[in-house]
C-alpha positions in Angstrom: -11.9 -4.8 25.2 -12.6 -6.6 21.8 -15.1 -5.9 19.1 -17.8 -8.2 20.5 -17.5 -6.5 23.8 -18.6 -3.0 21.8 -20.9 -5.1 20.5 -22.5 -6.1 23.5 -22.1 -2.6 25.1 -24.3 -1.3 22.7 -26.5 -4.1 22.5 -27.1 -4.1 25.8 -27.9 -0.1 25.6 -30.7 -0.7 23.1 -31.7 -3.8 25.1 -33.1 -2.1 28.5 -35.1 -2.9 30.6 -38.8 -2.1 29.7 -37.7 0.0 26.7 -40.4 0.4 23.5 -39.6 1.4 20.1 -41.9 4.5 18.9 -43.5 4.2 15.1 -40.0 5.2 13.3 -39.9 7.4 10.5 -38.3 6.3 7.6 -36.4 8.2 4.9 -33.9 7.3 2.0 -32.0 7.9 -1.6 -31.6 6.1 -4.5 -28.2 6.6 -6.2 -27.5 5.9 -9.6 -23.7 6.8 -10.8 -21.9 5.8 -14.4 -18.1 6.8 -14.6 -15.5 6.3 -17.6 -12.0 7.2 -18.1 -11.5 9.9 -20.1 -8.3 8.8 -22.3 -6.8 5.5 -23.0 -4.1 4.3 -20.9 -3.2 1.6 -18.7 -3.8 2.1 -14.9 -1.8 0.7 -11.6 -1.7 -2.8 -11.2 -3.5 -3.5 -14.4 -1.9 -6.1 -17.0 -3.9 -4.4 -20.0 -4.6 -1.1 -21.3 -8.0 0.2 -21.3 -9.6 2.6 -23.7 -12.6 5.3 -23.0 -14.3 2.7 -21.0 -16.6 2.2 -18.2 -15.5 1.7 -14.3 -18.2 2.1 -12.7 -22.0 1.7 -13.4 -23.2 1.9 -9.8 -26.3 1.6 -8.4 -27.0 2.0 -4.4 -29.8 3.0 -2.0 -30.0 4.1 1.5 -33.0 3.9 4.1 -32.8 6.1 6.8 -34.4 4.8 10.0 -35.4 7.4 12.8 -37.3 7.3 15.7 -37.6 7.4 19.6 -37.7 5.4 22.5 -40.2 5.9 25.2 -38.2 5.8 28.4 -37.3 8.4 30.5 -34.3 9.7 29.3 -35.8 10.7 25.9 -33.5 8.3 24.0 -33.5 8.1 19.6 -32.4 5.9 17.3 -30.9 6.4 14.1 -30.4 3.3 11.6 -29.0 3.6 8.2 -29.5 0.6 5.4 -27.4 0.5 2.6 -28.0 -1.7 -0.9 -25.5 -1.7 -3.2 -24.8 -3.0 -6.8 -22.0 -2.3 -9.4 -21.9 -4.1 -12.8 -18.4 -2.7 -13.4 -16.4 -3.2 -10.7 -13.6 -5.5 -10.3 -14.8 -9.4 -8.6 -16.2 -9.0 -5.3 -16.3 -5.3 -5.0 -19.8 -5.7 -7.2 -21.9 -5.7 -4.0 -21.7 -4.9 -0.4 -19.0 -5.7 1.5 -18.9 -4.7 5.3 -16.1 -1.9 6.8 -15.8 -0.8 3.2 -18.0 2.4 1.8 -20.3 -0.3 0.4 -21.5 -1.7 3.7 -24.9 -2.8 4.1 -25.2 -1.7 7.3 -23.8 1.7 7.3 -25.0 3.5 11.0 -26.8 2.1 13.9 -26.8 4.1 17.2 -28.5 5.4 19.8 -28.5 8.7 21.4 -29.4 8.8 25.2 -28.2 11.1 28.1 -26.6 10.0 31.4 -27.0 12.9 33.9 -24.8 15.8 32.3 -24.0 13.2 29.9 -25.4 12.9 25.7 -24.2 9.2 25.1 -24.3 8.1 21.6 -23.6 4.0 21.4 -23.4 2.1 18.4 -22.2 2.5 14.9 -21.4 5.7 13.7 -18.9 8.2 12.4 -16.6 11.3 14.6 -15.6 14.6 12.4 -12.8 16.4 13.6 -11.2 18.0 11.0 -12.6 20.6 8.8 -9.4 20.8 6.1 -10.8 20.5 2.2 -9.7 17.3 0.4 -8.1 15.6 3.4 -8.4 14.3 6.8 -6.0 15.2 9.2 -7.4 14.8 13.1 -9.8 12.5 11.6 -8.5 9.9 13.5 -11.2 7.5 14.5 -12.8 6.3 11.7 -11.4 4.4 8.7 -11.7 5.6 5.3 -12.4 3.8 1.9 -9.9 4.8 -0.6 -11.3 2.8 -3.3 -11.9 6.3 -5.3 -9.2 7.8 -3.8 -10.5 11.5 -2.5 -12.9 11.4 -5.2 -16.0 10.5 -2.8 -17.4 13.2 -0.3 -16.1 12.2 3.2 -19.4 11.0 4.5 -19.7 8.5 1.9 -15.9 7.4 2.0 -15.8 7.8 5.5 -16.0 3.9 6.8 -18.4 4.1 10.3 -17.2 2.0 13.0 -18.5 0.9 16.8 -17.9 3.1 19.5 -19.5 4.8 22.5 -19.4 8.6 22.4 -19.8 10.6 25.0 -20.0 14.4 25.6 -20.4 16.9 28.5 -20.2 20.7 28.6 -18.5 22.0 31.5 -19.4 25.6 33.6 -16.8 27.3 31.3 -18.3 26.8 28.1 -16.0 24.1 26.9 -17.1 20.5 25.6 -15.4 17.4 26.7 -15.8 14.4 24.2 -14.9 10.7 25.4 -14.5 8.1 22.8 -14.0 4.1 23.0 -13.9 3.0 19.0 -13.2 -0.4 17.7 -10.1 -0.4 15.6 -10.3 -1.3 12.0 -8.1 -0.5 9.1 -8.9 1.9 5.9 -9.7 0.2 3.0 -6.9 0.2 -0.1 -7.6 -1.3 -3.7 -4.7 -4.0 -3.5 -4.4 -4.2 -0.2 -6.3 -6.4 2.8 -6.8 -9.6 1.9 -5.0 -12.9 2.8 -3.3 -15.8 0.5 -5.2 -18.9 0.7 -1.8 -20.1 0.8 1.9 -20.2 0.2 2.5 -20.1 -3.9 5.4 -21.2 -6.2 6.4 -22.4 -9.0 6.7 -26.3 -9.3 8.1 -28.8 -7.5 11.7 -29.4 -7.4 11.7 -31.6 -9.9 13.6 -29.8 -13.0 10.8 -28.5 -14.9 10.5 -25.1 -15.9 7.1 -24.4 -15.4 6.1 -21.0 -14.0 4.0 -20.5 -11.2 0.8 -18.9 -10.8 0.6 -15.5 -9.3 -1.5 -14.7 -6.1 -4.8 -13.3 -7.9 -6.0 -10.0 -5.7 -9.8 -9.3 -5.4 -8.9 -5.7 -6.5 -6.8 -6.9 -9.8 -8.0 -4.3 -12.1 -9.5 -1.6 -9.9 -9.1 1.9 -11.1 -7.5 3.1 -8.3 -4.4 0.9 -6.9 -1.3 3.4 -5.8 2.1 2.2 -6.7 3.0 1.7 -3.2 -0.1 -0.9 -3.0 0.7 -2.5 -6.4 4.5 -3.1 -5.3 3.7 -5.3 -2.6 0.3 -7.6 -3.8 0.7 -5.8 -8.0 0.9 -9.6 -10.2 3.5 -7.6 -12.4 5.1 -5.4 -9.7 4.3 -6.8 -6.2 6.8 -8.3 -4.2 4.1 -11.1 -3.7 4.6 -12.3 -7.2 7.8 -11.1 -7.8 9.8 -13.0 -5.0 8.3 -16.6 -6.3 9.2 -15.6 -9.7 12.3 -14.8 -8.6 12.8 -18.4 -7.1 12.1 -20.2 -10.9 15.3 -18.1 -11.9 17.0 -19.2 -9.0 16.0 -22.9 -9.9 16.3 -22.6 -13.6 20.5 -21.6 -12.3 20.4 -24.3 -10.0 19.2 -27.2 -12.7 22.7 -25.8 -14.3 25.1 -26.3 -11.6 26.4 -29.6 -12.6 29.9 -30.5 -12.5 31.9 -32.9 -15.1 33.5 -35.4 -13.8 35.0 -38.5 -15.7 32.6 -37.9 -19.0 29.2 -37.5 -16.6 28.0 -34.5 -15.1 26.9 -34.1 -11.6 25.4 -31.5 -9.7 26.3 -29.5 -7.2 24.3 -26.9 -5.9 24.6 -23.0 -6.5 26.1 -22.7 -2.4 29.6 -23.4 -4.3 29.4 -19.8 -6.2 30.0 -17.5 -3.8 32.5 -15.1 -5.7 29.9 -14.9 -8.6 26.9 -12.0 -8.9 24.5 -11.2 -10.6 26.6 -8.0 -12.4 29.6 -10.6 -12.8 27.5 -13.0 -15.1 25.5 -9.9 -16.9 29.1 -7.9 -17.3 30.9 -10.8 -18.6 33.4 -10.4 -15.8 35.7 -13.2 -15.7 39.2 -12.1 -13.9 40.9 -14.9 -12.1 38.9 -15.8 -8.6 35.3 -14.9 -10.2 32.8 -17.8 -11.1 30.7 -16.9 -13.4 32.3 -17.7 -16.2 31.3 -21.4 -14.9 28.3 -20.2 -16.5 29.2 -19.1 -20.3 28.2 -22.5 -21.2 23.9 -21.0 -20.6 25.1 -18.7 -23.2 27.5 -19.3 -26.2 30.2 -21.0 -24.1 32.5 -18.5 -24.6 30.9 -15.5 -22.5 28.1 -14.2 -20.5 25.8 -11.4 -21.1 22.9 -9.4 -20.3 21.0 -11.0 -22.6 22.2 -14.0 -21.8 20.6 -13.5 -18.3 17.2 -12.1 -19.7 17.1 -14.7 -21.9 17.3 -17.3 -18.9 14.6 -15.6 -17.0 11.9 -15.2 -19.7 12.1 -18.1 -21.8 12.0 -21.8 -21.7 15.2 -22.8 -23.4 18.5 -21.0 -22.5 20.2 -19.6 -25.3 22.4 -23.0 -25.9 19.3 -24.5 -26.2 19.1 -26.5 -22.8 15.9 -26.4 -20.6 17.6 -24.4 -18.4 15.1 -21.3 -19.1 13.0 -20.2 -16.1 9.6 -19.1 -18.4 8.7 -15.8 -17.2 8.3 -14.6 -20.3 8.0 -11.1 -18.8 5.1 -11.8 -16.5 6.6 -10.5 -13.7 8.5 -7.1 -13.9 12.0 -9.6 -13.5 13.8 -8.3 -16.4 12.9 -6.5 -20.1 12.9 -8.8 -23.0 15.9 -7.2 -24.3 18.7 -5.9 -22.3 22.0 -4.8 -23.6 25.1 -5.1 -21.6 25.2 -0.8 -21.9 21.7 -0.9 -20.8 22.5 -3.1 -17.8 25.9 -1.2 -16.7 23.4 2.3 -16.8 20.6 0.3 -14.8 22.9 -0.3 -11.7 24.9 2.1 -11.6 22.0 5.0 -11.8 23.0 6.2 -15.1 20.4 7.9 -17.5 17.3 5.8 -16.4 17.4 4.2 -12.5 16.8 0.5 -11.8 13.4 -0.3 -12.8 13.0 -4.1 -13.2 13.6 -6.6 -10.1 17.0 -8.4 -11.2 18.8 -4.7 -11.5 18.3 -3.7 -7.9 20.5 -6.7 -7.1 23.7 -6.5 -8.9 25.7 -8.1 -6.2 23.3 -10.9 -5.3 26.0 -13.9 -5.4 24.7 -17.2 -7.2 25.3 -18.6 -3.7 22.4 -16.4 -1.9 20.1 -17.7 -5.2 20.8 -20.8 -3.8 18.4 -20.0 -1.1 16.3 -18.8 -3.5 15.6 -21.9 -5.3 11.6 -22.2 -6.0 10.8 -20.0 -3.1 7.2 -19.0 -2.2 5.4 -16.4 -1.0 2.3 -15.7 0.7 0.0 -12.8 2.5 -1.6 -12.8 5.8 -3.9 -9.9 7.2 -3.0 -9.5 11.0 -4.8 -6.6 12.3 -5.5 -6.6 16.1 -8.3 -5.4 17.5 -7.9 -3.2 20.6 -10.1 -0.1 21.1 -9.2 3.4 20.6 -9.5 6.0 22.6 -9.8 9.4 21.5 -10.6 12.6 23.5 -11.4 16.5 22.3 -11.9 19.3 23.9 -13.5 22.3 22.2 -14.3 25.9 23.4 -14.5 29.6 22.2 -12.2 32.5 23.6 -13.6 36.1 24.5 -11.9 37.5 21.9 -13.9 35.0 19.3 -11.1 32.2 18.5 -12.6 28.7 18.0 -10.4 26.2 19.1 -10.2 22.2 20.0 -7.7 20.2 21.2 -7.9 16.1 20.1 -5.6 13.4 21.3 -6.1 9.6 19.9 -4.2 6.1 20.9 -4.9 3.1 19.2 -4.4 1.6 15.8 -3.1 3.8 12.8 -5.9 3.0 10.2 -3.3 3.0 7.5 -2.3 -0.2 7.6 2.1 -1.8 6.8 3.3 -4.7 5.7 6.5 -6.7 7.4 8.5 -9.5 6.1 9.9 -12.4 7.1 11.1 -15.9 5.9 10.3 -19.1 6.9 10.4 -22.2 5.7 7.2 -24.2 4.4 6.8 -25.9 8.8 6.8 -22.2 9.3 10.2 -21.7 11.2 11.7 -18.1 10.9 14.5 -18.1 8.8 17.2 -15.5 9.6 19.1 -13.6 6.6 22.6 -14.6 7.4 26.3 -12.5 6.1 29.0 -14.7 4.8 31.7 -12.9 3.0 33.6 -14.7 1.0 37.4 -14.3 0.5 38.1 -12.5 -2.5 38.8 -8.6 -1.7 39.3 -5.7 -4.0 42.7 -3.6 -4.5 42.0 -2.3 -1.0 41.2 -5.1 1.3 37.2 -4.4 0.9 35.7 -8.2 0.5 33.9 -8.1 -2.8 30.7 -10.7 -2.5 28.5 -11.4 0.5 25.9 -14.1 0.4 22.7 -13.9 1.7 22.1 -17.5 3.6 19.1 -18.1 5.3 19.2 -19.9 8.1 17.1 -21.9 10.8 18.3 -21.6 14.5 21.0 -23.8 15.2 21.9 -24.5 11.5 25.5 -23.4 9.8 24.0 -23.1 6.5 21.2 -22.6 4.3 18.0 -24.6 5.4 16.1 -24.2 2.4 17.2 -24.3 -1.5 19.3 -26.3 -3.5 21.6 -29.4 -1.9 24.5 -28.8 0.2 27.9 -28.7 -1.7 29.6 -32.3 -2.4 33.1 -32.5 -1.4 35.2 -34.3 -4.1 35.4 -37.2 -2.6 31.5 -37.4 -3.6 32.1 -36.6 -6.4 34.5 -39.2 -7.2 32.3 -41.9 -5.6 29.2 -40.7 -8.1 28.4 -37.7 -6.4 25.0 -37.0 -7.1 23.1 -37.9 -10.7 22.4 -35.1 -13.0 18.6 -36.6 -12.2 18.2 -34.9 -8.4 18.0 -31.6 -9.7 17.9 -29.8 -6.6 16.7 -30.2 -2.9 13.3 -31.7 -2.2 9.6 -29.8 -2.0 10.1 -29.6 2.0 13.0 -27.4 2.1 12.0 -23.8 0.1 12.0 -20.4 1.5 8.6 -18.6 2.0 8.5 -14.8 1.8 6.2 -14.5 4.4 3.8 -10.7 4.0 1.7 -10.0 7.0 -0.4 -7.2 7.1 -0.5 -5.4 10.6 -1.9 -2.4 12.4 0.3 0.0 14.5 -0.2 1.5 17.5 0.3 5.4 17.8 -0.3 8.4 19.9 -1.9 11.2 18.4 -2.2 14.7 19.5 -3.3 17.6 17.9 -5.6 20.7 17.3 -7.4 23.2 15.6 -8.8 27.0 15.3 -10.7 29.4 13.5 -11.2 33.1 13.8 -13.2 35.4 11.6 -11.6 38.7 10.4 -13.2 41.4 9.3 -11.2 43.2 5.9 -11.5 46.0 3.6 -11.5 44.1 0.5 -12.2 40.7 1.1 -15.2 41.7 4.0 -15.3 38.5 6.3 -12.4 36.3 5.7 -12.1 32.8 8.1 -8.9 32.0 9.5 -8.3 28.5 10.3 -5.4 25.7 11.0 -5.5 22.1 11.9 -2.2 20.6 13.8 -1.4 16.8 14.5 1.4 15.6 16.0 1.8 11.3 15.4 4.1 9.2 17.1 5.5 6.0 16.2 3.7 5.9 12.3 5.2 3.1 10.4 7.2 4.6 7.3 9.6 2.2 4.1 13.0 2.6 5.0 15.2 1.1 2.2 18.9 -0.1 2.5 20.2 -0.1 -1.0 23.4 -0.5 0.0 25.6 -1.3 3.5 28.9 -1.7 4.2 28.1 -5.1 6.1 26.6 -6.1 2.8 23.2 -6.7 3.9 21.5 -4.5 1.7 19.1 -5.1 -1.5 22.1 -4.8 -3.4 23.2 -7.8 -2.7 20.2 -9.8 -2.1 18.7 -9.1 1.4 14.9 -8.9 0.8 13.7 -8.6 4.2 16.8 -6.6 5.7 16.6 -4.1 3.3 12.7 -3.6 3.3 12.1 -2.1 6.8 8.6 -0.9 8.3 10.1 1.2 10.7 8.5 3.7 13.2 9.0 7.5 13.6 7.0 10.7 14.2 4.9 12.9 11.7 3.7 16.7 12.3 1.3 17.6 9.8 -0.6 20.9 9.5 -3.1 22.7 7.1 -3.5 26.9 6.9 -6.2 27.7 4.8 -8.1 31.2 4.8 -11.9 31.2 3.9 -13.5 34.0 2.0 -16.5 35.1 -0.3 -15.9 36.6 -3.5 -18.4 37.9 -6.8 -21.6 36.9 -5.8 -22.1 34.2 -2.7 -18.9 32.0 -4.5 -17.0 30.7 -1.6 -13.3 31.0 -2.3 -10.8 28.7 0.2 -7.2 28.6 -0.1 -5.1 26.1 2.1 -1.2 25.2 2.4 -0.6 21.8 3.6 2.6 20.4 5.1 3.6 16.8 6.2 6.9 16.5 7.7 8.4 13.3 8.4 10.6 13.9 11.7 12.8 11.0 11.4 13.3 11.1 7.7 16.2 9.0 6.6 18.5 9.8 3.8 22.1 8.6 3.7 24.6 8.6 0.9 23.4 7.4 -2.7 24.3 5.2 -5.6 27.6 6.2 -5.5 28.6 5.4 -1.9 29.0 2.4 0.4 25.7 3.0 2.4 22.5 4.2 0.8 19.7 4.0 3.0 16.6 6.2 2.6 12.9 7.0 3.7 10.9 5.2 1.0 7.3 6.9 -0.3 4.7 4.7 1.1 2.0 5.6 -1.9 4.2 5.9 -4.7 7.9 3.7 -4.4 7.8 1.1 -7.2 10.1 -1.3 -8.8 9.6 1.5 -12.0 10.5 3.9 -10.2 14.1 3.5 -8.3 11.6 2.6 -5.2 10.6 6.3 -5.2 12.3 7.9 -2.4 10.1 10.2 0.0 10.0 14.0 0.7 11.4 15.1 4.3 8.7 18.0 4.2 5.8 17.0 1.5 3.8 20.3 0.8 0.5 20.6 -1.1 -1.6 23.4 -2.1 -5.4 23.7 -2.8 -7.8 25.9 -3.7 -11.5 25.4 -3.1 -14.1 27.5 -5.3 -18.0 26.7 -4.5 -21.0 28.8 -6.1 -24.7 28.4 -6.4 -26.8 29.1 -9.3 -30.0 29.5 -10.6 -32.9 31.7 -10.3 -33.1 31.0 -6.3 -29.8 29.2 -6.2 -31.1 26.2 -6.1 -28.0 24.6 -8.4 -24.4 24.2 -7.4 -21.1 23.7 -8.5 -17.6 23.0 -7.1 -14.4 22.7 -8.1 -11.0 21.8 -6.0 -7.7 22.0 -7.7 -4.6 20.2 -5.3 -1.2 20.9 -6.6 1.8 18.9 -4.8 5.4 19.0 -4.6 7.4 17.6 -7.5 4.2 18.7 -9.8 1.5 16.2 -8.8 -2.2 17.9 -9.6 -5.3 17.0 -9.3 -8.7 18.9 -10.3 -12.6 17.8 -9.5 -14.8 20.1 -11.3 -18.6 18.9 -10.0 -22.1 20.1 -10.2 -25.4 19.4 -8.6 -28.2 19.9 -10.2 -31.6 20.4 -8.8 -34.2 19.1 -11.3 -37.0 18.9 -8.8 -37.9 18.7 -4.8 -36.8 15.0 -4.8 -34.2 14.4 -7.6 -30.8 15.8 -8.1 -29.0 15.3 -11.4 -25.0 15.4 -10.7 -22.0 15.9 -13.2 -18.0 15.3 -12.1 -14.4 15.4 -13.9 -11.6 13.9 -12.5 -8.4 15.0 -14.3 -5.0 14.2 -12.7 -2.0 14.9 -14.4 1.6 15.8 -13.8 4.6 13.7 -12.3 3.8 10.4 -12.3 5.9 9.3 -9.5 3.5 11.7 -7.4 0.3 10.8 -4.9 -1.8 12.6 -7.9 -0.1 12.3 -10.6 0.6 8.4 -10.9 -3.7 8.5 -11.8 -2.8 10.1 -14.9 -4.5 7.1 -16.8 -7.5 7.2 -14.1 -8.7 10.4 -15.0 -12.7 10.1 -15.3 -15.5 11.8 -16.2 -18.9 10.8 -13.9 -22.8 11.4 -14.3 -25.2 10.6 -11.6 -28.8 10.8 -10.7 -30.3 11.2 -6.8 -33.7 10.5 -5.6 -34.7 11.2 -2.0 -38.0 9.7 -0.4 
């Protein structure tokens, strides 16, 4: 079953037979919501720093639709309109946008019965879960993380298609059936597909850079690290890797070879026994090849700022137009680089690797040959099967509420794989070839990274195959053909997919009665996931394919494994009616990965989907993640008619975030609201990477 046969299910549910529409009654509220950051700063993803400036200026209304149907079974109907308009928000996210939190048509359902049967068909939302500040067995509908957890659920909460069914059985228990269509949360940075495959130019010598993929959510206030690594313009793999190929060309438009007063070229797939480190380190003990080129430099010796020079400007520094141009715009290398600063990048000392070139010391020149003017481009593959959820939910005698859920179908959390291919779109395999020069103990030194076609020896894509010197002493190749032809580059194919996982969890709440608390709630929510796609990361391998050494897609891994997540949180009231909750979350990650580190010849570890970031060592992830929160709500006012809220969240490694909000009742029909945002703390945390996000919000509600 597909979406447009939930569409005709519940079209042909409002369609019967002989079925009138009674005179509706019709409700709404007009929203009106300004936000501005509270400090200056520069937030993920963005290119420039902002000051106390604006985010949002929002305006939105809702019209509420309700009425019944005169049939027999006593059926409603329940429509819900939304119009929405923000002056400050980033390109397309200005106006509605459907399966977002801005979509025009928010519910549409009706509610009938079917013998012991209430059937609600249509578009709609399923709670679960009852945990503050999270969702954890809300499993069926989407959410829109645009404002992170900033938005009450029902706004954020993105309503989907489904038919709903519930029963009660003789035993007091309810049994609830669902059949959702399957559609993916919604992620500033995140979602939308390349209107092609970008690079820099043609093959043709010249070292003009490329331009990056533009994102729709460029410049939202709200992009994680995780998101901005893989679509970021700066920090996104989907930039970085086509950047990447103008250094591999500007290397390759060097590879020429003098021969009888003229020079001819020959391809990078010759330097095989020369990295990355060799040429940065100056390393030039007999076997090594780099020192082939010292004449980029001062023609005497490489360097680390040799090699940034090459990558960010025009002219290398002998003055040849050998630079490939970057001129920083992708995080490749810093403007400056020393060769101390380079030796503590790789090898973890002081500061990690936190620019793209550093986290591939042993990339040979040879694997850059397959490099050469690579591309890149994204594609959003989500399928569509339903989901299926069921819950059961009941009361013991002794007073304990309790439900059991189970869901399969699509995670809404959408990954990201990798592949190459060349531009016909044939899959390109990342190929080992050692070459022959070992170390003291009989360990071979440099692996390449070839990628090949099926049924091909060598690299299909890059610069031209090696000449043998019997070319070259026939004319070989003129220093004119600078490198292999448009046809034959690598594309660093993203696609954007939904997984498929079992889900089965539960809940309970019981009410105690205490000395000095009075009633105190107990409660606990409980999922188990199988097969959720996590990062794992292979920084280093003893077969050599690794990132270390220039494996891209082998080392970046989407790989599945089971979560258990659960929340304990105790609910009590305190002073006068102020509602004090206290919960203690846990995610653990039941096939965590972490092997060796920096130091040995495998590193391989569990990679932090929202935060890992080339600024951050590719941040790895916690085995057990734990958060804390505590919930404080009170009214005011002479009949407590006012209200405010506040919910602090600390995490581990000191991520914390505080919303401190109040509503405030100026009348039957209009609410004026207040909200600050602060996050602070580590900035390699869920929370604390908003640092430069905090806000500050005012808002205004009128119901009809």
């Amino acid at each position: 079953m597909n979406k447009i046969n939930l569409y005709k299910s519940v079209l042909s549910t409002v369609l019967l037979s002989g079925v009138v529409f009674a005179e509706p009654e019709v409700t709404g509220k007009i929203t009106a919501e300004s936000a501005q950051f509270t400090s200056s700063g520069t937030s993920i993803g963005a290119t420039t720093s902002h000051g106390k400036d604006n985010f949002k200026n929002q305006l939105s209304g809702r019209v509420y639709i309700d009425g019944a149907l005169e049939d027999e079974l006593g059926s409603t109907y329940h429509v819900e309109l939304q119009g929405f308009h923000d002056t400050e928000a980033v390109n397309s996210h200005d106006s509605n946008e459907p399966y977002t939190q801005r979509d025009p048509l928010r519910e549409a359902y009706i509610d009938t019965s079917y013998g012991d049967w209430l059937v609600r068909a249509g578009k709609q939302q399923v709670v679960w879960g009852t945990a503050d500040g999270m969702k954890l067995l809300d499993s069926i509908n989407p959410t829109d993380y645009s404002e992170m957890a900033q938005n009450q659920m029902e706004d954020s909460r993105i309503p989907i298609w489904m038919i709903n069914a519930e029963t009660n059985d003789e035993y007091g228990g309810n049994h609830q059936f669902i059949v959702s269509e399957s559609q993916s949360s919604f992620f500033s940075g995140l979602g939308e597909e390349s209107s092609g495959a970008k690079g820099s130019a043609a093959l043709d010598g010249s070292s003009t850079p490329f331009t990056p993929h533009t994102n729709n959510s460029s410049g939202a206030a709200f992009i994680t690290k995780g998101a901005d690594t893989i679509t970021g313009k700066k920090n996104g793999f989907l930039n970085v890797a086509p950047a990447l190929g103008s250094v591999a060309q500007a290397f390759d438009r060097g590879a020429l070879y003098l021969h009888s007063g003229t020079y001819y070229y020959v391809s990078l797939q010759g330097y095989n026994k020369a990295s990355v480190d060799d040429f940065a380190s100056n390393y030039n003990q007999a076997g090594n090849q780099s020192i082939g080129f010292k004449g980029f430099c001062d023609n005497t010796n490489t360097s680390a700022q040799c090699l940034t020079n090459i990558v960010n400007n025009a002219m290398a520094p002998n003055g040849a137009n050998y630079g490939a141009n970057n001129a920083n715009a992708q995080n490749l290398m810093p403007a400056t680089v020393s060769n101390n600063d380079w030796h503590n990048a790789v090898n973890g000392v002081g500061s990690a690797p936190s620019y793209v070139i550093a986290y591939m010391p042993d990339a040979t020149f040879a694997t850059f040959d397959a490099f050469v003017n690579m591309k890149s481009k994204y594609i959003v593959d989500h399928e569509n099967e339903p989901v299926i959820g069921y819950r059961y939910k009941n009361t013991t005698d002794s007073g304990i509420n309790y439900s059991l859920n189970f869901s399969y179908g699509n995670d809404t959390n959408p990954y990201v794989d990798m592949e190459w291919q060349d531009t016909s779109g044939n899959v390109l395999t990342e190929t080992v070839t050692a070459a022959e020069a070992t170390d003291v103990n009989g360990n071979v030194i440099y692996y390449t990274n070839s990628l090949r076609a099926a049924g091909d020896s060598s690299n299909s894509v890059g610069g031209k195959s090696i000449l043998s010197s019997a070319e070259l002493a026939a004319g070989g190749m003129g220093a004119s053909s600078k490198a292999g032809t448009a046809t034959d580059v690598a594309v660093l194919v993203m696609k954007e997919k939904l997984n498929k996982i079992k889900q089965i969890g539960g809940s309970m709440d019981m009410t105690l009665e205490t000395d000095t608390f009075g009633p105190m709630v107990i409660r606990g929510e409980a999922v188990y996931q199988k097969d959720v796609m996590s990062p794992v990361i292979t920084r280093k391998d003893t077969s050599g394919k690794d990132l270390n050494h220039g494996f891209l897609v082998s080392s970046l891994n989407m790989t599945k494994g089971d979560r258990f997540k659960y929340v304990l949180g105790a609910d009590i009231t305190a002073l006068t009616n102020m509602m004090v909750s206290l919960q203690f979350i846990q995610d653990r990650n039941l096939d965590y990965v972490d092997d060796g580190s920096i130091n040995n010849g495998v590193w391989k570890y569990t990679g932090d989907m929202a935060t890992m970031h080339l600024t951050n060592n590719l941040n790895k992830a916690e085995e057990n993640k734990e958060f804390y929160s505590l919930y404080l709500s009170k009214p005011f006012g002479e009949s407590g008619q006012h209200r405010w809220n506040n919910i602090f969240i600390f995490e581990e490694n000191n991520g914390r975030w505080n919303r401190f909000d109040v509503e405030y009742t100026i009348d039957d029909n209009t609410i004026g609201t207040v909200e600050y945002n602060k996050y602070w703390g580590n900035p390699d945390t869920q929370f604390g990477q908003f640092k430069d996000s905090s806000n500050i919000q005012v808002g205004l509600k009128y119901t009809f």
